[in-house]
C-alpha positions as CSV (number, residue, x, y, z in Angstrom):
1,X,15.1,49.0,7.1
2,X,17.8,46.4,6.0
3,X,16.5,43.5,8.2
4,X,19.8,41.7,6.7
5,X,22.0,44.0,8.1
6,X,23.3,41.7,12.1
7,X,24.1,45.4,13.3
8,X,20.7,46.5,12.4
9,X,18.7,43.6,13.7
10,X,20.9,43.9,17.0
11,X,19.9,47.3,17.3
12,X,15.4,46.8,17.2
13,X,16.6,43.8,19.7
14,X,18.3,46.2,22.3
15,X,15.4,48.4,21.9
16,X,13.1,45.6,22.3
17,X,14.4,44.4,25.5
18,X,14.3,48.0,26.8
19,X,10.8,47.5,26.8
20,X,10.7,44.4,28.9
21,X,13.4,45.6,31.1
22,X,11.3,48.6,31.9
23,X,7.8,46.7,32.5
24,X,6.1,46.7,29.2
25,X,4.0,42.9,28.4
26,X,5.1,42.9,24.3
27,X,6.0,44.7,21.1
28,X,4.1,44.7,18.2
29,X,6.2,44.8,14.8
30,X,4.9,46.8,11.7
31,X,5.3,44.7,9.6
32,X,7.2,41.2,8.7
33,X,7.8,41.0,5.0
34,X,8.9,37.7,2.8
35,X,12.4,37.6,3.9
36,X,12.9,34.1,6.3
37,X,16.4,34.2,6.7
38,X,17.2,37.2,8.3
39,X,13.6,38.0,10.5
40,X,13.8,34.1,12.0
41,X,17.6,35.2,12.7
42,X,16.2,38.4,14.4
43,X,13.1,36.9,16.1
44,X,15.5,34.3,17.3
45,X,17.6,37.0,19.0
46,X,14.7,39.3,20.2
47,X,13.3,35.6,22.2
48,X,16.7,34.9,23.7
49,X,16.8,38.5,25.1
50,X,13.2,38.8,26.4
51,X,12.2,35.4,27.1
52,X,8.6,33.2,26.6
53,X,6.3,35.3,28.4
54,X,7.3,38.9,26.5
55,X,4.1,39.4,24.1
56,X,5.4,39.8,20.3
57,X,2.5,40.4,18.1
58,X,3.6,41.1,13.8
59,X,1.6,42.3,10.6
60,X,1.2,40.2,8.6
61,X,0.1,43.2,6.1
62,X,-2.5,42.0,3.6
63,X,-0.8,38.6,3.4
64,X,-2.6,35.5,4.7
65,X,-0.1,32.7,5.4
66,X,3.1,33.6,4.3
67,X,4.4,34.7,7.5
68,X,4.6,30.9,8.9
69,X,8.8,31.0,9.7
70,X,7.9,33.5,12.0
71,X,5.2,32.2,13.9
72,X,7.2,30.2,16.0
73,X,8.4,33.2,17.7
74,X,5.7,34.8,17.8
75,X,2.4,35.3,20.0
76,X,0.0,36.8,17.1
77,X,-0.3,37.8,13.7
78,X,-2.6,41.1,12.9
79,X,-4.2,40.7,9.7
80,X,-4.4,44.2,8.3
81,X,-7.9,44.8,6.6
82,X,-6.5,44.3,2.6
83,X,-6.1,41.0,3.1
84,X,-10.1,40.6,3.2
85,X,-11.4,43.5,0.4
86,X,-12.9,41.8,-2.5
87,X,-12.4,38.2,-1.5
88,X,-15.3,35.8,-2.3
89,X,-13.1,32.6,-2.0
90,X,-13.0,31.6,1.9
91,X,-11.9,27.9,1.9
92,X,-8.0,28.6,1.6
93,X,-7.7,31.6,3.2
94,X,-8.9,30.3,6.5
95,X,-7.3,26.9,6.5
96,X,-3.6,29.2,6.1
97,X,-5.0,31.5,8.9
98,X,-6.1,27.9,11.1
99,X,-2.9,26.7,10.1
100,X,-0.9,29.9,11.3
101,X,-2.3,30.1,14.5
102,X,-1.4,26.4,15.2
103,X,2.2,27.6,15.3
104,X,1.9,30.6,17.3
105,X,3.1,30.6,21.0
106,X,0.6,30.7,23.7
107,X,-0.7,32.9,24.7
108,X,-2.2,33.7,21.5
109,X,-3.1,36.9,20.3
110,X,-3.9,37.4,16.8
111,X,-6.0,40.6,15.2
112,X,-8.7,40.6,12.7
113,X,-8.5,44.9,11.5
114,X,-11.6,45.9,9.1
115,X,-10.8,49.3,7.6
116,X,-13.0,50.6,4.9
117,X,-11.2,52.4,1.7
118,X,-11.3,56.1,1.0
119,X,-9.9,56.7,-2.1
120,X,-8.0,55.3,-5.7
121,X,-5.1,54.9,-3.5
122,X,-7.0,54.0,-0.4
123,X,-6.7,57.0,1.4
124,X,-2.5,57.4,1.8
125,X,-0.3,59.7,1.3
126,X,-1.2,62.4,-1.3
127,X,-4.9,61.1,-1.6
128,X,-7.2,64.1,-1.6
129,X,-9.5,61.8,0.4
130,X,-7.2,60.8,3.2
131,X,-8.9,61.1,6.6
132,X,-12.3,61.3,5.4
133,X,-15.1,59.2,5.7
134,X,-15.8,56.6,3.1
135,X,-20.0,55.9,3.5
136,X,-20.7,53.9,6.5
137,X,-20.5,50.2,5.8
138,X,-22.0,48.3,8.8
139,X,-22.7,45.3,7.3
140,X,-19.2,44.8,6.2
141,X,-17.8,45.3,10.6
142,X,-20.8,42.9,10.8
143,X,-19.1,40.0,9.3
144,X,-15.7,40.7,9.5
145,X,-16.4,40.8,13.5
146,X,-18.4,37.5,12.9
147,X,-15.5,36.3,11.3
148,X,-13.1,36.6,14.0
149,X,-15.2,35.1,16.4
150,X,-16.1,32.1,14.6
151,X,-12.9,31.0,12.3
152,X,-10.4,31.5,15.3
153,X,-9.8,32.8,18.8
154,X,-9.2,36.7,17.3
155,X,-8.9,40.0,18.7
156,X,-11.0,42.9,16.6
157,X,-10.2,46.2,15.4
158,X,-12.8,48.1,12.7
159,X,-12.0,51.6,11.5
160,X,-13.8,53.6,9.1
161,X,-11.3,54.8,7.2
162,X,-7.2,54.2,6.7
163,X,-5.9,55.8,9.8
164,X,-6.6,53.0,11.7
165,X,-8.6,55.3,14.0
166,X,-10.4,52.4,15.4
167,X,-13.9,53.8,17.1
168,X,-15.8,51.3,20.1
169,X,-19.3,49.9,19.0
170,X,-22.1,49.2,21.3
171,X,-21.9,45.5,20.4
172,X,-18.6,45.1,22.0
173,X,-20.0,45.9,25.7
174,X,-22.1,42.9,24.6
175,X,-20.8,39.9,27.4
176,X,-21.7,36.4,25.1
177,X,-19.0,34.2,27.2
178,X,-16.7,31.6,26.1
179,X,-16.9,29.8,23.2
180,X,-18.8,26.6,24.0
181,X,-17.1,24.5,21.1
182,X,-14.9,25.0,17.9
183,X,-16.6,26.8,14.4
184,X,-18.4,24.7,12.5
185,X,-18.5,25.1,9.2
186,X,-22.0,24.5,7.1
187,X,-20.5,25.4,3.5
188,X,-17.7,27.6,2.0
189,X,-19.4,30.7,3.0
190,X,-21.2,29.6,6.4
191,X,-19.6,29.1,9.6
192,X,-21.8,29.1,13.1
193,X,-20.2,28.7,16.8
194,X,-21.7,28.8,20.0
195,X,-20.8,30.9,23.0
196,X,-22.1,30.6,26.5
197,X,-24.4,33.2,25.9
198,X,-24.9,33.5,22.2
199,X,-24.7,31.8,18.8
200,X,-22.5,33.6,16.0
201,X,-23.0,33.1,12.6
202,X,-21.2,34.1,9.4
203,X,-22.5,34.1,5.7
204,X,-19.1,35.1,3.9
205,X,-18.9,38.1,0.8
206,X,-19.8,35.8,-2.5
207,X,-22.3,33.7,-1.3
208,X,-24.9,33.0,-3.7
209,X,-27.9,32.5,-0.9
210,X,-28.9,34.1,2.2
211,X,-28.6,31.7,5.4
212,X,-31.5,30.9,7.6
213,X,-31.0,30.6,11.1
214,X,-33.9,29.3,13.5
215,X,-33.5,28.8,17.2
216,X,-35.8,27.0,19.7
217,X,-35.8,29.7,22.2
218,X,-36.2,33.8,21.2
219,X,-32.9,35.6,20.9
220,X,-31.7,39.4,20.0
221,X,-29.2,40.2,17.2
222,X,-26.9,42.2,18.8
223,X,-25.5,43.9,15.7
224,X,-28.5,45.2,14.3
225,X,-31.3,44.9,17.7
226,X,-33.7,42.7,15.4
227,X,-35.1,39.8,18.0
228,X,-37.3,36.3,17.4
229,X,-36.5,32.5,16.8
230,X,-35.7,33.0,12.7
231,X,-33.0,35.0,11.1
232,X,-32.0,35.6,7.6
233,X,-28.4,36.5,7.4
234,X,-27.8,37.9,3.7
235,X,-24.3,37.1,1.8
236,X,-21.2,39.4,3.5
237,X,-23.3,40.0,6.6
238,X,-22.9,38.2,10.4
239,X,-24.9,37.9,13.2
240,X,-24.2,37.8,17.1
241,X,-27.7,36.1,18.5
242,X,-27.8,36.8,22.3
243,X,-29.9,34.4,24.1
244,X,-33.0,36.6,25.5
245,X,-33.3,36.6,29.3
């Protein structure tokens, strides 16, 4: 796709706006890459022709933060699932995501997606082990679902393998409210936030020590059923603590 190309970009714009003109509420585009000039020019175009309240949501692919120019048109940025195998550094990579989402139009709508990987080549094209199921890794939708509901205001997608066939978990019926307050961050890997209902509490992949939560009143994890007033959460785990009625 030569984004470059005006005759190109006028052409995803006119389909665009054949959306909107026939009732849908956004687009999502898979996915921006590192050229400024001519997707700003396009996103420009594709604003003028729908107008504010058309949803545009992008990948940002495995990038965190590099995107920026287009946020400003924008509504969200989906954060596909590489950006987050094998990290163990925290501190920059959320500050660039905080930082993104500042510039994003309301209302915001970004996506956290947690894929597990299948294969050498991660389970695409020509991969003997495309489609099949990697061994279940709870602990690491644990977190990355913790993640997204303490760093930011984040939608949530986990899938078990590559074909983003994203599956509904019992701990997303679970009603915890509004958050009460912004994140707040204990240390690099640590970050707690209330909810009406709950308290959620990260302990990011590279971690050196587990994190000790203890409450005044008894609560229920709802990620893995445990319940009391003291919780160990282990390095690259999460927990969603319901308050027990």
């Amino acid at each position: 796709m030569d984004w470059n190309n005006p005759e190109y970009r006028h052409h995803v714009v006119k389909l665009t706006a054949a959306l909107e003109e026939i009732g849908f509420d956004g687009v999502f585009y898979d996915n921006l890459r590192d050229e400024p000039g001519p997707w700003v020019a396009f996103l420009r175009e594709v604003r003028q022709a729908v107008g504010d309240d058309f949803l545009i949501l992008a990948n940002a692919g495995y990038a965190v933060g590099r995107h920026d120019f287009a946020a400003p048109y924008l509504n969200g940025m989906m954060y596909e699932s590489g950006w987050s195998h094998k990290r163990t550094e925290w501190d920059d990579c959320i500050r660039k995501m905080q930082h993104t989402e500042s510039l994003l139009r309301e209302p915001k709508i970004s996506l956290i997606e947690r894929f597990e990987e299948t294969g050498s080549r991660a389970g695409w094209p020509g991969d003997p082990n495309r489609g099949k199921k990697p061994p279940a890794d709870p602990q690491a939708r644990r977190w990355s679902l913790c993640f997204a509901l303490t760093v930011g205001n984040f939608y949530y997608l986990f899938s078990d393998n590559t074909s983003h066939q994203h599956d509904w978990y019992p701990e997303y019926d679970t009603k915890i409210g509004l958050p009460a307050t912004p994140a707040a961050r204990i240390n690099a890997y640590v970050w707690r936030r209330p909810y009406d209902k709950a308290l959620v509490v990260v302990n990011l992949p590279g971690a050196a020590t587990p994190y000790k939560v203890t409450l005044d009143a008894p609560a229920r994890d709802t990620l893995t059923g445990r319940t009391g007033t003291a919780f160990t959460i282990p390095p690259g785990d999460g927990m969603i603590l319901l308050e027990e009625e």
